[in-house]
N, C-alpha and C positions, 0 to 999 in steps of 0.2 A: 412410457419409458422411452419411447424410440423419438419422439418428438423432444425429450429433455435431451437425450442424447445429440441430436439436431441443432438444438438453442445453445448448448454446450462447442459444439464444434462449429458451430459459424460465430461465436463467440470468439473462438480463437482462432479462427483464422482470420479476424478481425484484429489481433493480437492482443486481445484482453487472457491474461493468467488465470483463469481458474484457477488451480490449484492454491495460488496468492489468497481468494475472497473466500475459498474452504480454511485456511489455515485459521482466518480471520475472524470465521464464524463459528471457531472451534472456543475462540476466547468469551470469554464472560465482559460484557460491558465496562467493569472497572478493569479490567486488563487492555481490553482494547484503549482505553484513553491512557492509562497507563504509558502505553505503548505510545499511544499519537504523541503525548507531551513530551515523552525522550525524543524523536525524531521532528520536533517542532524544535527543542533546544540545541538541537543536531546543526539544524538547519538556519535558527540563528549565531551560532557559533561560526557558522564556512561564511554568514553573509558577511559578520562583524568581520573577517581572517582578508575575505576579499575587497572590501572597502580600506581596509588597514594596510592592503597590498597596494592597490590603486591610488592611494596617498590623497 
């Protein structure tokens, strides 16, 4: 346990979330993709907004 605790905290102070990759692991596979595909449509919507802005 003291060793996870170890890989856990130089994990973040490397600035990786934890608490992000627990939430993430709490999803069921088809949620997780779910989830990725809204934030991939997300993400092609701001690039289409910023190209459209840029002219």
């Amino acid at each position: 346990m003291e060793e996870q605790n170890a890989v856990h905290e130089e994990a973040e102070a490397y600035g990786i979330d934890i608490s992000l990759i627990r939430a993430n692991l709490r999803l069921t596979p088809t949620q997780r993709l779910r989830r990725h595909d809204q934030i991939l449509a997300t993400q092609r919507k701001l690039r289409m907004a910023m190209e459209k802005k840029r002219g």
